[in-house]
C-alpha positions in Angstrom: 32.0 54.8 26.9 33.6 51.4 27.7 36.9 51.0 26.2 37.9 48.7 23.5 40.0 45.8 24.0 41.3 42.7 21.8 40.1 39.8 24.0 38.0 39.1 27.4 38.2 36.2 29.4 35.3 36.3 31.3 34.3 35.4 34.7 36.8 33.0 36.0 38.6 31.6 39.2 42.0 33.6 38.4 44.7 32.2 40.6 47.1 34.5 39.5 50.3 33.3 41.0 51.5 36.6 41.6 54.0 38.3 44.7 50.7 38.0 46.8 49.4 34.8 45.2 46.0 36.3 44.9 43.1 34.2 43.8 40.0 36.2 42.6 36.7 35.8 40.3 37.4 38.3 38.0 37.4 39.0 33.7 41.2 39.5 32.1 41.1 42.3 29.6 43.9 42.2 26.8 45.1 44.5 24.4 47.9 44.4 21.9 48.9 40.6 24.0 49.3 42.0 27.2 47.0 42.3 30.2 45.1 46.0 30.6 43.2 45.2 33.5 42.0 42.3 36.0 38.7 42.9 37.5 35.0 41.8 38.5 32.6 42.9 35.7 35.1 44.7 33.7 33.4 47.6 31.7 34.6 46.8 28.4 33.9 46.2 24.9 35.8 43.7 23.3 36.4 42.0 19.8 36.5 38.4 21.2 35.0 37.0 24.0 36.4 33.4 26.1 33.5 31.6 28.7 35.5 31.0 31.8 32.7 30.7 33.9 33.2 27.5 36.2 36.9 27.7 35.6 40.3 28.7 37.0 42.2 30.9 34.5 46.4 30.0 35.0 49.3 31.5 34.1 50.0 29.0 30.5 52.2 26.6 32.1 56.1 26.8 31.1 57.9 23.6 30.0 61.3 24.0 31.4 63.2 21.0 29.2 62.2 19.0 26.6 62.9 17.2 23.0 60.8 17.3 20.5 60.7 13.8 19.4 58.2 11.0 18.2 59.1 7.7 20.1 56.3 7.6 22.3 55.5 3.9 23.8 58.5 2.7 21.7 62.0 2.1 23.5 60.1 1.1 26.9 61.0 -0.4 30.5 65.1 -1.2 28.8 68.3 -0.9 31.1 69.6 2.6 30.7 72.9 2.0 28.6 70.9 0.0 26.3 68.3 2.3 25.7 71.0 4.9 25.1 73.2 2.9 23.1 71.3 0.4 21.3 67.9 2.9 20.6 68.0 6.1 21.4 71.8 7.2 19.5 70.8 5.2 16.4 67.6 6.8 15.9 68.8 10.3 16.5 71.7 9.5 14.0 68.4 8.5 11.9 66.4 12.4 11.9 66.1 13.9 9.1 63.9 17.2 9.1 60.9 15.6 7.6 60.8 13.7 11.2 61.4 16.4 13.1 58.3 18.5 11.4 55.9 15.5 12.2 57.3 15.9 16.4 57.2 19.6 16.1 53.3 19.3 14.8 52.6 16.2 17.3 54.3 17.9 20.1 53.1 21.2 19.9 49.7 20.1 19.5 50.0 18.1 22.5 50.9 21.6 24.2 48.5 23.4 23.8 46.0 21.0 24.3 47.3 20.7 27.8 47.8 24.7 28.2 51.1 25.0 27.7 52.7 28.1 26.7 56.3 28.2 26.8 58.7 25.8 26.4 62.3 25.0 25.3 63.3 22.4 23.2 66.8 20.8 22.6 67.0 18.3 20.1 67.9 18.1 16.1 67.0 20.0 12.5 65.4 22.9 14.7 64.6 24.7 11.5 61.6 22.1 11.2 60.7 22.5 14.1 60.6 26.8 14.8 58.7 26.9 11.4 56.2 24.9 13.2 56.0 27.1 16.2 55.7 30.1 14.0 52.3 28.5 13.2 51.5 27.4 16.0 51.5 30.6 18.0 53.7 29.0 21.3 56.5 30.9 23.0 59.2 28.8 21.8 63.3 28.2 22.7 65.2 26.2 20.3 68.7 24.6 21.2 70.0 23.0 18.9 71.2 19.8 20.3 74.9 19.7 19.1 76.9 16.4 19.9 80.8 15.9 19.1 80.9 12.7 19.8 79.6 10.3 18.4 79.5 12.5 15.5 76.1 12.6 13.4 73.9 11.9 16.2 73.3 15.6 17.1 73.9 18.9 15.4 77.2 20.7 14.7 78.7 24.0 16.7 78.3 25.8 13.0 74.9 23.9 12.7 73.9 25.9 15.9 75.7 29.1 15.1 74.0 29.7 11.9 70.8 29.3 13.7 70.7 31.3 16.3 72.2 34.3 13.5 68.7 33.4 11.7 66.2 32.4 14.1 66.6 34.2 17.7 63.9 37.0 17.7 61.6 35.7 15.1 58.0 36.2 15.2 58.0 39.9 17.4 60.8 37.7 19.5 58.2 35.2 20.8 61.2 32.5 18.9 64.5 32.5 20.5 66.9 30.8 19.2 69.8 29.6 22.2 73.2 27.2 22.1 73.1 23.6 23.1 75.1 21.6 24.1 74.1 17.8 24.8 76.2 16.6 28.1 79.7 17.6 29.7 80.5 13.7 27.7 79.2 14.0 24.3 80.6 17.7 23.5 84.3 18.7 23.7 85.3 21.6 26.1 86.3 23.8 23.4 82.7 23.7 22.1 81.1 24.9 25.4 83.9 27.5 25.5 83.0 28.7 22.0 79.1 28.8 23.0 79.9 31.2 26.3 81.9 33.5 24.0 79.2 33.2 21.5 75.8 33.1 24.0 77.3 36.6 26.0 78.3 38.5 22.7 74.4 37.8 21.0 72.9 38.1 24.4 71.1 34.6 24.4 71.1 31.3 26.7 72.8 28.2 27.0 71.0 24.9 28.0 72.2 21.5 28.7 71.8 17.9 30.7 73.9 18.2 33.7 74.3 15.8 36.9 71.5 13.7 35.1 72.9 10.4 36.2 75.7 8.7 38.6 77.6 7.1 35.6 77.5 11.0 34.5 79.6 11.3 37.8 81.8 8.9 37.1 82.5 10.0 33.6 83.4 13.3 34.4 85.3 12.7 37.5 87.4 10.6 35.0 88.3 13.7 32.9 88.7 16.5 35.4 90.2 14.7 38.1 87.5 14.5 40.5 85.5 17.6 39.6 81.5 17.0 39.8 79.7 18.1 36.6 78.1 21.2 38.3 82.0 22.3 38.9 83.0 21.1 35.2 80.3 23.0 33.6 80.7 26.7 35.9 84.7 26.6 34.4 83.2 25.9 31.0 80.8 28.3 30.7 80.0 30.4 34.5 76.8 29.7 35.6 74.4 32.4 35.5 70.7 33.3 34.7 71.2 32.9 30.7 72.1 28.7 31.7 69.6 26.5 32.0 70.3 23.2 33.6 68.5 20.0 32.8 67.9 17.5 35.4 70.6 18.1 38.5 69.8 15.1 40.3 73.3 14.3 41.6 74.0 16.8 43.2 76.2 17.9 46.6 75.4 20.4 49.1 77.9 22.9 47.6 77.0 22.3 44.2 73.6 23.1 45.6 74.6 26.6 47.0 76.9 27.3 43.9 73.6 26.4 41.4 71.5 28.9 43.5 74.1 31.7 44.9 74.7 31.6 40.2 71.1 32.2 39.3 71.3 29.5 36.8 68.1 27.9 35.8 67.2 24.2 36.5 64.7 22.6 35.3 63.7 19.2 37.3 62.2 16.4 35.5 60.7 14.2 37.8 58.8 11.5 35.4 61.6 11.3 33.4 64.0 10.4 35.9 62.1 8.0 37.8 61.0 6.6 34.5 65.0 6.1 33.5 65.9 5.0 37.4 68.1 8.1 37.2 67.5 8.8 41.0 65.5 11.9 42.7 66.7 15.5 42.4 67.4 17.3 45.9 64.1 19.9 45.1 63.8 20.3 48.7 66.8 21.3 49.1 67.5 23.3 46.2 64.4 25.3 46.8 65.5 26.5 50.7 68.5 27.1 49.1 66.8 30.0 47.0 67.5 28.1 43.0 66.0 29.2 40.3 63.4 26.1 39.7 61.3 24.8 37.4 59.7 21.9 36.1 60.2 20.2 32.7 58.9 16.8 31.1 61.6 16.3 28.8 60.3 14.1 26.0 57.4 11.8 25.1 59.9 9.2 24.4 60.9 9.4 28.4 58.1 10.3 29.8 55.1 9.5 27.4 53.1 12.8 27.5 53.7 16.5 28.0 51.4 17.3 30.8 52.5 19.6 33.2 49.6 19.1 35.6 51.1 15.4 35.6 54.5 16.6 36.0 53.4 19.0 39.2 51.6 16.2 40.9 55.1 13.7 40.2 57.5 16.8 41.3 55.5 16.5 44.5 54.8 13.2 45.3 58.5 12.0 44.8 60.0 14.8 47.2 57.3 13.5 49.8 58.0 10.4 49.5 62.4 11.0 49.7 61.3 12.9 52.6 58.8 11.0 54.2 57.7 14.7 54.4 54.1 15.4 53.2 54.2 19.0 54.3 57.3 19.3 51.4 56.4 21.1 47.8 52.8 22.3 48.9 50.5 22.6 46.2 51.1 26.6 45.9 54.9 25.4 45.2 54.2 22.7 42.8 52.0 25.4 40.7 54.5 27.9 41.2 57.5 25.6 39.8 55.1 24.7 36.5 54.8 28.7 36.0 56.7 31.2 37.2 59.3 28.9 38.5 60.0 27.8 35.0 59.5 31.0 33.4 62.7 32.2 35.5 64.4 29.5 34.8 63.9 30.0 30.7 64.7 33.8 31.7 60.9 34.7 31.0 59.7 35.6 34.5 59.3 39.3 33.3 57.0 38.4 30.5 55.0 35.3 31.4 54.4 33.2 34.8 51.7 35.2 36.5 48.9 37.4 35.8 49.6 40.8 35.9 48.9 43.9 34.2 51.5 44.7 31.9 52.2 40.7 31.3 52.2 39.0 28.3 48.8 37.3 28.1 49.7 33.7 28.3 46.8 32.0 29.6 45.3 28.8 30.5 41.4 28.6 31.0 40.7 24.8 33.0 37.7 23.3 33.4 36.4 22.9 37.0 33.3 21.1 35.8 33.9 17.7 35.9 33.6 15.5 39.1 37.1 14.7 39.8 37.2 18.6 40.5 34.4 18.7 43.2 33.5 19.4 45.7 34.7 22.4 44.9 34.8 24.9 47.9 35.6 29.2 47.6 35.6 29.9 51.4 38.4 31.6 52.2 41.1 30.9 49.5 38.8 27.8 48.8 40.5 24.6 47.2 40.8 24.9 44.0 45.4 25.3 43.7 44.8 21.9 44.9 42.6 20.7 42.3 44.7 22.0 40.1 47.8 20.1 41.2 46.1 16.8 42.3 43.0 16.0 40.5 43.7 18.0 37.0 45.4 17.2 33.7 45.9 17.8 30.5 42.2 17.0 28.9 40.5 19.9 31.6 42.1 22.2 29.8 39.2 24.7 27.8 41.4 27.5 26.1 44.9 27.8 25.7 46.0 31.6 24.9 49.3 33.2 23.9 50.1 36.9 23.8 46.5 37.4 23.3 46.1 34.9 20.8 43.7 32.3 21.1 45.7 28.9 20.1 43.0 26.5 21.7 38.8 27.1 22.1 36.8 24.7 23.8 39.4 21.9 23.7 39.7 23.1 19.1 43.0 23.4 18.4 42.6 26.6 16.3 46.4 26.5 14.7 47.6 23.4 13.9 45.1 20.3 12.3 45.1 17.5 14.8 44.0 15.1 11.9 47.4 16.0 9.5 49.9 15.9 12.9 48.5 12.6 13.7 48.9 11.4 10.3 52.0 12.6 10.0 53.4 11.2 13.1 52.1 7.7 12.7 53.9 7.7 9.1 57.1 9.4 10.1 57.6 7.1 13.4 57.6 4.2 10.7 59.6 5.4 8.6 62.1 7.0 11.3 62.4 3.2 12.6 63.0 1.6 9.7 65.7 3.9 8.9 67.5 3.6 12.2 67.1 -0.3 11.6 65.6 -0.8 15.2 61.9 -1.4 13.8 62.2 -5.5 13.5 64.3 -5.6 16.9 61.0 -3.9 18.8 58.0 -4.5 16.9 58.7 -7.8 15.2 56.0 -9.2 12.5 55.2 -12.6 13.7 54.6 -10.9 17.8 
């Protein structure tokens, strides 16, 4: 008699992204939300059935750094102090959680459209925005984006205490709850000390922006002395694997051997920092180094969409290019660094990243039907990572799954409505902009 499982995804191209990076046309049987088997023809019986015929089946893609936020196409192509200054601090001053519910619904949509299935978020009133993603069905890390200074543009140290005592572990622990801390310049020292003591006594992580920019480099060579901020932040906190870094562009050769010889995650943002003229982070070298790497898109306010296909193609390009290298991040590497690159670098690489038996089943089913993914060619290993990294994005994606659940099924987003987040976030933007009085200064009436 065949044996009963919960969900089979059916004759796919599974790149698998695994020690051996095996790619195979096989089914995916899942029970209880993790993978039983991985096989051609499985002989099973199961309750739900997903069509992958004609497509590759991925690890869901992990989003290594981003903010929940709504100001898409809003503060564009400004000089990067008066973005900061004059936009983006007044409207985070602005949030209030009815805000941060419309992002969480926008955003998440947006994720699972485009077969995303982790992600970590840092940014304000995460209450709004984990209530979402208990909906939602997405692997989620909150932290709580706490700011001393200026105060009442970020959350508190208490703010992000109480949460992680409420939240870390929800939903059979597929919620996490972390600390935050914005920047080595916007939080006091005391409040990064207070997050190690309180991160290694509840067993959770720590993420933050670090070596983002060169005026970063400057500001905290001015308060330590002439430390750089990968130094600053190891005597504030230690780097290991429960930190995640955001960005690290300016970086030195030892802070390069101190971020990988630590374990600490990084997550590289490579839209965002070009978009920003923040510079190019040293991915080459951090990956011969042996860091723990991924990739992240930070927000849609910085980068304008969530797509990590998009943000594996950029990661590549721009190390070609500082190279004037094409053989640097391959297209193996690029797919590895949007999946189990980032899952090691959120401290998931046990659970998520690859398909394997005994995984979590977090899975992305993406159409190879269309012509931008032909010809198409299965000789040998066949051709189809590099679809994936250069010709794909978001839209190819067919079904989005997460511990077994099916969060997306033939492009229907089965667990939030698309018509109420879009709604929503058209309404709240307004009303967000007016409140942080920057509405008239961008959109004027009589343009």
């Amino acid at each position: 008699m065949p044996e009963r499982v919960d969900l089979l995804v059916r004759g796919g191209i599974v790149v698998t992204v695994d020690p051996d990076d095996r790619i195979l046309t096989a089914d995916i049987a899942v029970t209880g939300g993790r993978i039983t088997a991985i096989g051609a023809d499985l002989d099973v019986e199961a309750t739900r059935v997903l069509d992958a015929a004609g497509a590759a089946v991925i690890p869901g893609l992990c989003n290594a750094h981003m903010h929940e936020t709504l100001e898409r196409g809003v503060f564009e192509d400004l000089p990067f102090m008066e973005w900061l200054e004059d936009y983006a601090l007044p409207k985070d001053r602005a949030y209030e959680p009815r805000h941060i519910r419309a992002a969480a619904l926008l955003n998440q949509a947006e994720l699972i459209a485009g077969g995303t299935t982790s992600f970590i978020d840092i940014f304000r009133h995460p209450v709004e925005a984990a209530t979402v993603a208990e909906r939602s069905g997405l692997r989620a890390t909150f932290s709580p984006q706490v700011i001393d200074d200026p105060v009442g543009v970020g959350e508190t140290l208490a703010d992000n205490e109480a949460f992680v005592a409420d939240w870390h572990g929800r939903a059979g622990g597929r919620i996490r709850a972390w600390f935050g801390p914005h920047s080595l310049y916007s939080c006091e020292p005391a409040t990064f000390e207070r997050m190690r003591e309180q991160a290694t006594a509840l067993g959770v992580g720590i993420h933050t922006h670090v070596a983002e920019s060169r005026a970063e480099l400057e500001i905290v060579a001015g308060l330590t002395g002439g430390l750089t901020p990968l130094e600053w932040i190891d005597r504030l906190v230690g780097l290991g694997p429960d930190v995640l870094l955001a960005h690290c562009v300016e970086l030195t050769p030892a802070d390069i051997e101190r971020l990988a010889a630590s374990g600490a995650g990084v997550a590289h943002c490579a839209t965002s920092n070009a978009k920003l003229g923040n510079g190019v982070a040293p991915v080459v070298e951090l990956l011969a180094a042996g860091a723990n790497l991924g990739l992240g898109t930070d927000s849609n306010m910085t980068n304008n969409n969530l797509d990590m296909f998009e943000e594996m193609r950029m990661a590549a390009l721009v190390q070609k290019q500082r190279t004037a290298d094409p053989t640097v991040v391959p297209s193996a590497t690029a797919l590895r660094l949007a999946t189990m690159g980032a899952a090691g670098a959120l401290g998931l690489a046990g659970e998520v990243g690859s398909i394997e038996v005994g995984k979590a089943a977090d899975l992305a089913v993406v159409d190879l039907g269309r012509p931008h993914t032909h010809p198409l060619l299965r000789r040998g290993r066949g051709n189809v990572v590099e679809h994936l990294v250069w010709s794909c994005n978001a839209a190819d994606v067919r079904h989005t799954v997460v511990a077994g659940e099916v969060l997306m099924e033939d492009r229907r987003l089965l667990t939030i409505d698309l018509a109420e987040a879009l709604d929503l976030a058209d309404a709240e933007e307004l009303h967000l902009l007016t409140s942080a009085g920057v509405l008239d200064r961008r959109f004027p009436e009589e343009s």
